[in-house]
C-alpha positions in Angstrom: 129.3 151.1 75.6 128.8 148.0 78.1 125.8 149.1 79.8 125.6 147.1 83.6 122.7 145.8 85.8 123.0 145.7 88.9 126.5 144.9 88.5 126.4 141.9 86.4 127.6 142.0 82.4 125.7 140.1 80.4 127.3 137.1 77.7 126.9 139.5 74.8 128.7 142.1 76.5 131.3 139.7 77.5 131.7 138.2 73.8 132.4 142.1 72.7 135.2 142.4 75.0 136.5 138.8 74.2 136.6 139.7 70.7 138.0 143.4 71.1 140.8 141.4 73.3 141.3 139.0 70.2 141.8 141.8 67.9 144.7 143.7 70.1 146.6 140.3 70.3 148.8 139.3 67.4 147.7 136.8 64.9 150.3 134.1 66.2 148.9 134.4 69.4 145.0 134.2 68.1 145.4 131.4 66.8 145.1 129.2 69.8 142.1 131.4 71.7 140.0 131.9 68.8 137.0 130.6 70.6 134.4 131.8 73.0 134.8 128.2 74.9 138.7 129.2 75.4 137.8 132.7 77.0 140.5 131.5 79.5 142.7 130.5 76.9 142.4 133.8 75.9 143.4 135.3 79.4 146.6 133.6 79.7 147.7 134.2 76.2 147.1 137.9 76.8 149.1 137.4 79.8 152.1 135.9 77.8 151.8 138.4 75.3 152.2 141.4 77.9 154.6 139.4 79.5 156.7 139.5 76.1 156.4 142.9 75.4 157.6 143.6 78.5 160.4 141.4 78.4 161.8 143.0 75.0 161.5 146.7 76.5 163.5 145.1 79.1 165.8 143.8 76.3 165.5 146.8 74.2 166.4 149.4 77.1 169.7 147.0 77.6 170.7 147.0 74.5 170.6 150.3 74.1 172.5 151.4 77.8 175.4 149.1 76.6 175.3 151.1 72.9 175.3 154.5 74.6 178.6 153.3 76.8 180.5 152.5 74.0 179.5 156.1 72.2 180.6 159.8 72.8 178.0 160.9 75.1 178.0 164.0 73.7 177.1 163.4 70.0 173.9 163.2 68.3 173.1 159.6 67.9 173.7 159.6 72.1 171.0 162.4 72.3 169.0 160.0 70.3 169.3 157.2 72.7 169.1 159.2 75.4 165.5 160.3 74.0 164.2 156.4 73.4 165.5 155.2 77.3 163.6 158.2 78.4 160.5 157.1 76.5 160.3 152.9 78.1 
């Protein structure tokens, strides 16, 4: 793994977690931090990303209180629900 001296992390080590980043953002959101030059670039689209996901759970869970008031809480698709509000 990253092995550190004296507490410092060297450029190569800090290219293989740039790129390891890169590869866990979606390719829309690559496209504007593909360099090593736009390591902050990288940062803040990261940031928006996680921001986005977080913002459609938020959406998600919503959507899916307001479907289980208009159902029979006692049938199967509300167990369903019920399960996936549980699990965000």
């Amino acid at each position: 793994m990253l092995g550190h001296r004296a507490g410092r992390i060297t450029d190569d080590e800090i290219n293989e977690l740039i790129s390891k980043l890169q590869s866990l953002l979606p390719e829309s959101s690559r496209r504007g931090a593909a360099s090593r030059s736009s390591a902050s670039k990288l940062l803040q689209e990261t940031c928006r990303y996680i921001r986005s996901l977080h913002w459609e759970a938020d959406d998600l869970s919503n959507r899916l209180t307001e479907l289980m008031a208009t159902m029979d809480g006692d049938s199967p698709q509300a167990d369903i629900i019920r399960s996936l509000l549980r699990s965000l």
